[in-house]
C-alpha positions as CSV (number, residue, x, y, z in Angstrom):
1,X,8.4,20.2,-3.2
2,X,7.5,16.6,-4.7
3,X,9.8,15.5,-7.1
4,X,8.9,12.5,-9.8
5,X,9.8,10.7,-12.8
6,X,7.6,9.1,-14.5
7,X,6.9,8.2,-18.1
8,X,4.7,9.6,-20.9
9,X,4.3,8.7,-24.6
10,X,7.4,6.5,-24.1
11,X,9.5,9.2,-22.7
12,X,10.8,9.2,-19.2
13,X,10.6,12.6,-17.6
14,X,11.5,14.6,-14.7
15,X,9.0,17.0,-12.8
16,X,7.0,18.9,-9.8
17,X,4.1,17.1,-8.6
18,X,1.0,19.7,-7.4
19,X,0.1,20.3,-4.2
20,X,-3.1,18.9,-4.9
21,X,-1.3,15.5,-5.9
22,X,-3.5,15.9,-9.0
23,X,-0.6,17.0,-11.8
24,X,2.9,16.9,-12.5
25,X,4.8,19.7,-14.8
26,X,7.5,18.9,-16.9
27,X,10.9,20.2,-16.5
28,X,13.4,20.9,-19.2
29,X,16.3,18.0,-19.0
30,X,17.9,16.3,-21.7
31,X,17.3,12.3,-22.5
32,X,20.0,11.2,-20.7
33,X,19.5,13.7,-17.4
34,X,16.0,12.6,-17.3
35,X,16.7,8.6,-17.4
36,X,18.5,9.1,-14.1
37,X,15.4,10.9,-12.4
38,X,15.8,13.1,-9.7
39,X,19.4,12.1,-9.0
40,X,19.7,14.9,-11.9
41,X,18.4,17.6,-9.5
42,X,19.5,16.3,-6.6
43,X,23.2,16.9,-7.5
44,X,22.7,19.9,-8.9
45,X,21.3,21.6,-6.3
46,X,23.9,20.3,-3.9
47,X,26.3,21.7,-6.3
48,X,24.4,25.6,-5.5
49,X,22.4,25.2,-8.7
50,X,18.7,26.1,-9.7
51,X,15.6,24.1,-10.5
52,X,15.8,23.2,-14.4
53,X,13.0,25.7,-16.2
54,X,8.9,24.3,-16.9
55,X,9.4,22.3,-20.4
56,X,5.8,22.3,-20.7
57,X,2.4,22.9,-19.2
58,X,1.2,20.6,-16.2
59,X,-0.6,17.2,-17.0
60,X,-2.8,15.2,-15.1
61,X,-0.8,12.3,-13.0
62,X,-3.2,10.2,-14.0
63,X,-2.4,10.1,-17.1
64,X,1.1,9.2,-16.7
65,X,2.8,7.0,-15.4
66,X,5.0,7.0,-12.2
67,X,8.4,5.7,-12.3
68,X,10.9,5.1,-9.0
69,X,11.8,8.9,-8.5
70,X,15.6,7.2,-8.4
71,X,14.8,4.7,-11.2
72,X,18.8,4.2,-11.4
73,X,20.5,5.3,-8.1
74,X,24.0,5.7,-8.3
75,X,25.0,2.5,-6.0
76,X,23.8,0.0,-3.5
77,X,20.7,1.5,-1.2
78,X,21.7,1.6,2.4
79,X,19.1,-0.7,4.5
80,X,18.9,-1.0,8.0
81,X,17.7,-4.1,9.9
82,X,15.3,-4.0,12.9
83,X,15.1,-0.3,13.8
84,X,12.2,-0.5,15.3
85,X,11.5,-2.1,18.9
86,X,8.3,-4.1,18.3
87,X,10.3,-5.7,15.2
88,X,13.1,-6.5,16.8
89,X,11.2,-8.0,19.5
90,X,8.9,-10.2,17.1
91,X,12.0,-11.4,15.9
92,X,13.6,-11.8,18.8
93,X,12.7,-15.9,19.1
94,X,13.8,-16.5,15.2
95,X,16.5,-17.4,13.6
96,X,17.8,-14.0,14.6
97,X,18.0,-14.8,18.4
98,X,21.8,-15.3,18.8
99,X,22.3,-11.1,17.6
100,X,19.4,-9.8,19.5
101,X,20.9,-8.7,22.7
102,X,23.5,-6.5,19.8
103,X,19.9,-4.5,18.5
104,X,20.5,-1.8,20.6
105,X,24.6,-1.3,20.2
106,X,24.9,-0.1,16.7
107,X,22.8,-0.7,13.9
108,X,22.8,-3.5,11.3
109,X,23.3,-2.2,7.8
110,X,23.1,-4.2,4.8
111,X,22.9,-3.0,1.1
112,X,20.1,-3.9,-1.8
113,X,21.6,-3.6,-5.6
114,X,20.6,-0.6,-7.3
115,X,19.0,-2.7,-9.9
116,X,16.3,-4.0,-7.9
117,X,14.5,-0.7,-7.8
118,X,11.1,-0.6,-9.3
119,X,8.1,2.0,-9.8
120,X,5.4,2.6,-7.2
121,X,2.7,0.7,-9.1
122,X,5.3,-2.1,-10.9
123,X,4.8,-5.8,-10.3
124,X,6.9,-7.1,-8.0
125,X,8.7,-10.6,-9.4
126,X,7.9,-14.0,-7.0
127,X,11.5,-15.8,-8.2
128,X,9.7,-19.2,-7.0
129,X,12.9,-21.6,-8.5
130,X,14.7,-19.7,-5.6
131,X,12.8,-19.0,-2.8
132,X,9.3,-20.0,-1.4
133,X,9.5,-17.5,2.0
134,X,8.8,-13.4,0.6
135,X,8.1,-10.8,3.0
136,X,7.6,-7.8,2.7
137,X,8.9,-4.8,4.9
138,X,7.5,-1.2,4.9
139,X,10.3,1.8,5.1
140,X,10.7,5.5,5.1
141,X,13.7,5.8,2.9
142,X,16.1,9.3,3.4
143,X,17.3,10.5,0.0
144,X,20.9,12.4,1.0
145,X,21.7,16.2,-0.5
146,X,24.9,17.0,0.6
147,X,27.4,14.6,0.9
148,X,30.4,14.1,3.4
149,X,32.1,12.0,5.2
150,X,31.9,11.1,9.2
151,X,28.8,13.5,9.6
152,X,28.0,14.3,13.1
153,X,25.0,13.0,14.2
154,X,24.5,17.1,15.0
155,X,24.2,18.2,11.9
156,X,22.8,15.6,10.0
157,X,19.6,16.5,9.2
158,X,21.3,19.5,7.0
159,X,22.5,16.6,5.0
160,X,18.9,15.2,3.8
161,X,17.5,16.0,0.8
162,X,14.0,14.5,1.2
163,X,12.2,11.2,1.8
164,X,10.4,8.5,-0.3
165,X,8.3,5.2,0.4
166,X,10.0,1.6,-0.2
167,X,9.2,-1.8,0.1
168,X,12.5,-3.5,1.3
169,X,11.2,-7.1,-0.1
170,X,13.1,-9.7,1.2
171,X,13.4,-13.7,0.7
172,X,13.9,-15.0,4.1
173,X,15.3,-18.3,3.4
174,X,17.9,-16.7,1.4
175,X,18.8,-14.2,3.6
176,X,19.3,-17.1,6.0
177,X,21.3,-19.6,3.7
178,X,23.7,-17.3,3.0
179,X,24.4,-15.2,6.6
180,X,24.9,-12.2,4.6
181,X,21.8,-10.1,3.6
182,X,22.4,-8.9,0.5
183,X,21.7,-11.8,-1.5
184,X,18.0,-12.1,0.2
185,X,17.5,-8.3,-0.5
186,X,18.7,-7.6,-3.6
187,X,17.0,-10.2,-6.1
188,X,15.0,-8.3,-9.4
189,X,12.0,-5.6,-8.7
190,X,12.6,-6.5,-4.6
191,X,12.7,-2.6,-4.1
192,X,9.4,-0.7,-5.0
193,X,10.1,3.1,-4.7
194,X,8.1,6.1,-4.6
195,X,5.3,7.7,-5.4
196,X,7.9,10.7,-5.1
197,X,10.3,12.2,-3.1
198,X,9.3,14.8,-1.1
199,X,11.9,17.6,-0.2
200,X,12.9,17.8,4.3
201,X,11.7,21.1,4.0
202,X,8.0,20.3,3.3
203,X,7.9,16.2,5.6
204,X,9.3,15.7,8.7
205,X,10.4,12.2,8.6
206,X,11.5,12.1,12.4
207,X,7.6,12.4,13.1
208,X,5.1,10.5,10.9
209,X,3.8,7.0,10.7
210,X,4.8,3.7,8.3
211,X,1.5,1.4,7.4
212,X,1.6,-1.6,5.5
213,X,-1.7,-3.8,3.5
214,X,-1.2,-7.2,2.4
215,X,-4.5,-7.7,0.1
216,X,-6.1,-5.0,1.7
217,X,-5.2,-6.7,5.7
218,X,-3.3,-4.0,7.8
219,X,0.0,-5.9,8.7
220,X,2.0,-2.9,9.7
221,X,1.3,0.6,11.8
222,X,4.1,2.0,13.3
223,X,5.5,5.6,14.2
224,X,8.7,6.7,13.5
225,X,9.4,7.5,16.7
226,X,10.1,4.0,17.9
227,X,13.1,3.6,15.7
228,X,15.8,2.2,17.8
229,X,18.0,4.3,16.0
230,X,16.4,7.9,15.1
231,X,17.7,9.4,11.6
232,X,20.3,11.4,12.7
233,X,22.2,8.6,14.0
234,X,21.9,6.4,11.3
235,X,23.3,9.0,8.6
236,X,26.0,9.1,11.6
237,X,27.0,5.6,11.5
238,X,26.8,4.6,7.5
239,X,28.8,8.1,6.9
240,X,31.7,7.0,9.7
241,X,35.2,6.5,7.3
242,X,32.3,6.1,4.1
243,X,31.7,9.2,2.1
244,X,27.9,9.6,1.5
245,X,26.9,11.6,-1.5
246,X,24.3,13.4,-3.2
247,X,21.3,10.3,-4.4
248,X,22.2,7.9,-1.6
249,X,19.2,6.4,-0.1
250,X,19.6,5.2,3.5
251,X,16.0,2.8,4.2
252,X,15.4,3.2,7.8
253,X,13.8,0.0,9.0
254,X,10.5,-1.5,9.2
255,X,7.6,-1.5,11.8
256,X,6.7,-4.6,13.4
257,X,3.9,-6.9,11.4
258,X,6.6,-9.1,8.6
259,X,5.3,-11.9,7.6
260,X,8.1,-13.9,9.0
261,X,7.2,-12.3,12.8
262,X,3.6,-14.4,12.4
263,X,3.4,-17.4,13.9
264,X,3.0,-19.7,11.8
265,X,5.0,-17.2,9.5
266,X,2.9,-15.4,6.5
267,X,4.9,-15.2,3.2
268,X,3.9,-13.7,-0.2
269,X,2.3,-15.7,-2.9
270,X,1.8,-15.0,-6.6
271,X,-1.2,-12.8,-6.7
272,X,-0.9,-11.0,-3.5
273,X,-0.7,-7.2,-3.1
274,X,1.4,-4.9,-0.9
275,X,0.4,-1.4,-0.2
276,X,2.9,0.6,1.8
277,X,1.6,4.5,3.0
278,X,3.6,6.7,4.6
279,X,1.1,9.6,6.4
280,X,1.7,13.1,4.3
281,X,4.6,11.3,2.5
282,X,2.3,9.0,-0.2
283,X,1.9,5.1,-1.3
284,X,3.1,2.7,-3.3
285,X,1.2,-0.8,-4.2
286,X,2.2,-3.6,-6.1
287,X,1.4,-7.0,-7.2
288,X,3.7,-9.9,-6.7
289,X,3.6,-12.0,-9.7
């Protein structure tokens, strides 16, 4: 099942995307359910409930147009930092060299604002008074269904709802200036999300691969397999003494290829584009503006 929200005739809207990826059908919410997007469902099913009725016939997905499938998540996003060993290797002689030897330990978690989340196709916002280093980073997100607290790396996987694309945008030299990540991470539109999500039961997000275009140049390719930290552990570690709950989005890392990992580094300008595909999952592309 692919849930998305998307807009049409100045409505926002809840629904099931086709197999075909060619239409979407409506379902029945109110106003207010629907401006939350799939976080509607998403707790309702956790809660034992049903899928909301059809409120009308299927329309073409072209002819609508695709919000973040959480266009207002319900707090921070949890974001993990060089889970993947070629990354953490091309940034092993940066400004990140005195806490390499920690990558394989435990994980480094940060958080990006809810209110940088964006639509799959939405531009993406160059704040140029602020920072002149934007990279981009490529990420399966996991969208949690049943919450809990100090989930067993065991059972996790019972706890995921589904999975979506992101683009954990980041401005380097802020991220830097202020040793902290969140600032860096969490300026305006720096989280593009999307196309959908698609529930655990129809993508395996354990085995597939994350890609990454930069005006049409491959910059990224990497399998999910070469996390440092697989998906079970990381629901794991951000659950231990924190209670997780249904709409949480845990971003799982990036592949090697940042701009920042180029020598000399590679940053976003005004103009550029940024296409992030995730095999069998979908894309997202955006312009930075």
């Amino acid at each position: 099942m692919r849930i998305a929200t998307f807009t049409s005739n100045g409505d926002r809207k809840v629904g099931l995307v086709s197999a075909d990826g060619k239409t979407i059908t409506p379902l029945q919410l109110t106003q207010l359910q629907a401006d939350s997007g799939a976080l509607t469902l998403i707790e309702s099913l956790a809660e034992g409930g049903s899928l909301p009725e059809a409120s009308g016939p299927a329309v073409k997905l072209a002819d609508v147009v695709l919000d973040a499938p959480l266009p207002k998540p319900r707090r921070n996003l949890w974001c993990v930092g060089r889970n993947y060993h070629a990354h953490a290797k091309e940034l092993s002689a940066s400004v990140f060299k005195d806490n390499a030897a920690k990558t394989d330990e435990w994980p480094i978690v940060f958080t990006k604002v809810p209110e940088c989340v964006v639509g799959p196709y939405d531009d993406v916002l160059v704040p140029s008074e602020v920072s002149t280093q934007i990279d981009y980073e490529a990420e399966l997100a996991v969208v949690i269904g049943k919450g809990g607290k100090n989930i067993a790396r065991a059972v996790a996987m019972s706890h995921v709802f589904g999975y979506t694309v992101v683009n954990d945008v980041t401005a380097r030299d802020v991220q830097m200036r202020h040793g902290q990540w969140d600032m860096g991470k969490s300026f305006d539109t720096f989280c593009p999300m999307g196309p959908w999500i698609i529930t655990a039961d129809e993508f395996d997000g354990t085995k597939t691969r994350v890609r990454c275009w930069v005006n049409g140049e491959m910059r990224q390719d990497g399998p999910t397999e070469n996390m440092i930290f697989d998906i079970p552990t990381l629901i794991e570690t951000v659950s231990r003494g924190i209670t997780l709950y249904p709409g949480d989005v845990i971003a799982t890392g990036t592949p090697a290829g940042v701009g920042m990992g180029m020598s000399p580094p590679r940053y976003l300008r005004a103009g550029d584009v940024v296409r992030v595909e995730i095999d069998r999952l979908g894309t997202i592309e955006n312009k930075f503006v």
